[in-house]
C-alpha positions in Angstrom: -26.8 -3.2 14.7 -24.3 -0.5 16.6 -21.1 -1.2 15.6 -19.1 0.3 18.7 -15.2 1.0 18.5 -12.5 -1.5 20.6 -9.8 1.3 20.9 -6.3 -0.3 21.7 -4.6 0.1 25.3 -2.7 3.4 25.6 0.4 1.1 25.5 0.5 -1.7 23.7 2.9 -4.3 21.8 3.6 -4.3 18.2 6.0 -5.4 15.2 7.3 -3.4 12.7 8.5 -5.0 9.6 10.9 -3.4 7.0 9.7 -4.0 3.3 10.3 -3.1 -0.1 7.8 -2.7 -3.2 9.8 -1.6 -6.9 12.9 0.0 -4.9 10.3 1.7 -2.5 11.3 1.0 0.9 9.6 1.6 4.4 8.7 0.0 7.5 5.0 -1.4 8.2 4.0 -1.2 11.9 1.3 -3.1 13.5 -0.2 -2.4 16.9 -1.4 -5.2 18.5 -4.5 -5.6 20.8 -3.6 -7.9 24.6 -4.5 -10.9 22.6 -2.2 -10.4 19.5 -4.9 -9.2 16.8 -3.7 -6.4 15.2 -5.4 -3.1 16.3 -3.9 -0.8 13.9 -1.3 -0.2 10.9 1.3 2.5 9.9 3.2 2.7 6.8 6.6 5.0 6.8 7.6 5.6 3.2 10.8 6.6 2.7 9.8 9.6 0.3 8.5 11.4 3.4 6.1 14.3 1.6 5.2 12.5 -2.0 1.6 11.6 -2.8 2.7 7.6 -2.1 3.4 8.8 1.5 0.5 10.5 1.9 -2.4 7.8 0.5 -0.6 5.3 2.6 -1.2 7.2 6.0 -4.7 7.7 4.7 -5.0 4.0 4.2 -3.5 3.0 7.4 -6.0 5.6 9.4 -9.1 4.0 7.1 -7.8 0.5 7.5 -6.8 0.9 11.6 -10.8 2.2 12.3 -12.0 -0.9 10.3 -9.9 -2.9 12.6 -10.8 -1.2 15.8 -14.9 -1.9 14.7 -14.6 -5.3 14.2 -12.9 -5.7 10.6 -11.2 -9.2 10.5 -7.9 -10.1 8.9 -9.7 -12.1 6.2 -11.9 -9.6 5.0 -9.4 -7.0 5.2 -7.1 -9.3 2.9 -10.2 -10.3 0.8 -10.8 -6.7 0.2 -7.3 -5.3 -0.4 -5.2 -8.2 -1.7 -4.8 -8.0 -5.1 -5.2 -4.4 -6.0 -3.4 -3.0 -8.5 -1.2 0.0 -8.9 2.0 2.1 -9.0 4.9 1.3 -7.2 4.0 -2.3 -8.2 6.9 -5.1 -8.8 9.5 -7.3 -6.8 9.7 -7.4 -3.1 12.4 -7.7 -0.6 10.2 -10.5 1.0 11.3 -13.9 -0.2 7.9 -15.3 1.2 6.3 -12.6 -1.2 8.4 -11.5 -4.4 6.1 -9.9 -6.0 3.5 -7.5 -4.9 0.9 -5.5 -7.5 0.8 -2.3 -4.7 1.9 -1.5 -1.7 -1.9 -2.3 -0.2 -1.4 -5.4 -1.9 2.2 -6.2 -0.1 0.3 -5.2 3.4 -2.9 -7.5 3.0 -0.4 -10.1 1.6 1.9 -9.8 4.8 -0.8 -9.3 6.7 -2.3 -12.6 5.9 0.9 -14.5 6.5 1.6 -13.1 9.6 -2.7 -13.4 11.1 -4.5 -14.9 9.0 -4.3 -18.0 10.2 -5.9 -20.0 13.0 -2.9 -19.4 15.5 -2.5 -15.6 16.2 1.2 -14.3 17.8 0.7 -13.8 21.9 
């Protein structure tokens, strides 16, 4: 089996979504393929330059290839919710107070927002 990359349109809708995780704030983007399945992620931390900064965009660049070959939202979630590490604590998402990391908070919102039957058009 070939797994062959489904690259996103060169423009393309998406939602950004402000969050916070233990008084660390930044925005989580999602580009979105024609259909509404997300394509790709970014993650702007505020503390542009720290190490939390830089494994985020390393995550989103790991995690945006898995989607673009043909990772779903469930396994992404099944595979990232629930990790645990620093910044870890209360959210400034009432529909997710707390979060144990920042990759938790993503595969947690990412879940609520996709993971369901009915994707956004």
């Amino acid at each position: 089996m070939v797994a062959t990359r489904q690259a996103l349109p060169t423009t393309r809708d998406s939602l950004t979504h402000k969050f916070s995780v233990d008084r660390h704030e930044g925005y989580l983007t999602i580009g979105l393929y024609p259909d509404g399945r997300p394509g790709e992620i970014f993650i702007k931390i505020a503390k542009e330059g720290s190490a939390i900064s830089g494994m985020c965009q390393a995550f989103c660049r790991a995690f945006s290839l898995a989607l673009q070959f043909g990772l779903s939202i469930e396994e992404a979630v099944a595979r990232f919710k629930g990790m645990r590490f620093e910044p870890m604590g209360a959210t400034s998402n009432p529909d997710i107070p707390e979060a144990s990391s920042i990759v938790d908070y993503v595969a947690c919102y990412l879940e609520r927002e996709f993971g369901s039957p009915v994707r956004r058009a």
